[in-house]
C-alpha positions as CSV (number, residue, x, y, z in Angstrom):
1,X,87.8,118.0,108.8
2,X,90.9,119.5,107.5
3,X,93.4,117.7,105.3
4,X,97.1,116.9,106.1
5,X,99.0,116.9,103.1
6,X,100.9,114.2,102.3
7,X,104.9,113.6,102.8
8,X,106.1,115.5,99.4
9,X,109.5,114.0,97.5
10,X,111.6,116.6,99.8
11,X,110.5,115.2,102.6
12,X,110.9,111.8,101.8
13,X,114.1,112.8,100.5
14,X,115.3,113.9,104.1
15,X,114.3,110.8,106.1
16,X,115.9,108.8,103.7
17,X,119.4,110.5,104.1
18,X,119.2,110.6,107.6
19,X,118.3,106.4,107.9
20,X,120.9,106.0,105.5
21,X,123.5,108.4,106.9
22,X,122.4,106.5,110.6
23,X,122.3,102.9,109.8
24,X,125.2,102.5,106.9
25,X,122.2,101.5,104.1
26,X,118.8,102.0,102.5
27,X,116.2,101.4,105.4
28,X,112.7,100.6,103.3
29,X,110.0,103.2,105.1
30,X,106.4,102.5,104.1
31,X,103.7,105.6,103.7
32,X,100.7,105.2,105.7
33,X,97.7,107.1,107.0
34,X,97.0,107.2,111.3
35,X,94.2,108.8,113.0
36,X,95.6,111.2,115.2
37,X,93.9,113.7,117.7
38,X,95.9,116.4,117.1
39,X,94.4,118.5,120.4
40,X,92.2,118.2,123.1
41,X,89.9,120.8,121.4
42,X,89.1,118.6,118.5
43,X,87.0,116.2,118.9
44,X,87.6,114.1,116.0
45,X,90.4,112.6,114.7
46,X,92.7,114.1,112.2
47,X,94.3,111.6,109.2
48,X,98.2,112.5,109.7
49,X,100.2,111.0,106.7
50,X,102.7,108.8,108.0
51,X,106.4,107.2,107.5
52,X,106.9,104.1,109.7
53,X,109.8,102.0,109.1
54,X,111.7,98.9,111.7
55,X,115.0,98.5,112.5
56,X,114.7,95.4,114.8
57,X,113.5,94.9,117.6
58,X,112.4,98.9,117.5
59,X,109.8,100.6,115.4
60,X,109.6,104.1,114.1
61,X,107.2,106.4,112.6
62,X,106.7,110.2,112.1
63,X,103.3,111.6,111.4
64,X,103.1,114.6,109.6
65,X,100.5,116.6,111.1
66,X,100.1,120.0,108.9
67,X,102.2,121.6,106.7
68,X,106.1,120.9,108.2
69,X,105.0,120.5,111.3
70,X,105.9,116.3,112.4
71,X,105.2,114.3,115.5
72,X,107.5,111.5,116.1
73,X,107.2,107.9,118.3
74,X,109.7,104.8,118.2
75,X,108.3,101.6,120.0
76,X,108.9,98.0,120.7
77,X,105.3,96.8,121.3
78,X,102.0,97.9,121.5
79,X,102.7,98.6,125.3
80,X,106.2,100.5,125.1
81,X,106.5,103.2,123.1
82,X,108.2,106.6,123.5
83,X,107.8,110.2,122.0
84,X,111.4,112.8,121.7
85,X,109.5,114.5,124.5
86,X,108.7,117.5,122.1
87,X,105.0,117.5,121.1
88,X,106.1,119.0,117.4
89,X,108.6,120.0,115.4
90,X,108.8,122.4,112.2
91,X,112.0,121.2,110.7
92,X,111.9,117.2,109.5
93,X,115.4,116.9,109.9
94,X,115.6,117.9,113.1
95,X,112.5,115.5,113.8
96,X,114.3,112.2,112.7
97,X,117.8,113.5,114.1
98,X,116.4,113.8,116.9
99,X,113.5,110.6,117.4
100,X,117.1,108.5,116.4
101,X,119.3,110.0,118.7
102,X,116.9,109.6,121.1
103,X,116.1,105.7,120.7
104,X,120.2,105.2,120.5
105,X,119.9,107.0,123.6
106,X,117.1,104.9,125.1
107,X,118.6,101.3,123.8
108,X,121.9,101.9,125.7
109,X,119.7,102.2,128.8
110,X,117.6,98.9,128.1
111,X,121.0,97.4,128.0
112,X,122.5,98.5,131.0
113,X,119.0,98.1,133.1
114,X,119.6,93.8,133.6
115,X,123.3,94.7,135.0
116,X,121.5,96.8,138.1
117,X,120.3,94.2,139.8
């Protein structure tokens, strides 16, 4: 099984800025390890090193899932969650611009969904 290497002080370094340059303050991430099937072809799991931090109600995390290359999800609960629609990026920045924008995007719809019935 091959290893992932974990998020480096760059990296880290770049989600920070963009949570802080997002929200106004210092979001607190936490490192983590998920098992992730990175293919179909594998049959076994890979360990992705992982940043997962909440803004409430809304989770976030971005798995980093070879060297700069990042998968990214946001979710509210175990049974709604929701990917950028791009499988993997090769820039971080644009991962975490983008898995933000993206939730924004998705939270101004949950709020206009009550007012259409």
């Amino acid at each position: 099984m091959d290893t992932v290497p974990d998020f480096n002080s760059s990296e880290l370094w770049v989600i920070r800025t963009t949570l802080k340059e997002r929200y106004g303050q210092d979001i607190e991430i936490q490192l983590a390890d998920s098992e992730v099937k990175l293919d179909s072809s594998h049959l076994e799991p890979t360990w992705c090193p992982t940043v997962y931090w909440e803004v409430k109600p809304v989770a976030f995390v971005i798995l980093k899932t070879a060297p700069e290359r990042y998968r990214s999800q946001f979710f509210y609960s175990e049974t709604e969650f929701y990917d950028t629609g791009i499988d993997e990026y090769d820039n971080l920045s644009d991962c975490v611009t983008t898995l933000l924008k993206m939730q924004a995007d998705h939270e101004v719809q949950r709020k206009l969904e009550p007012q259409k019935n």
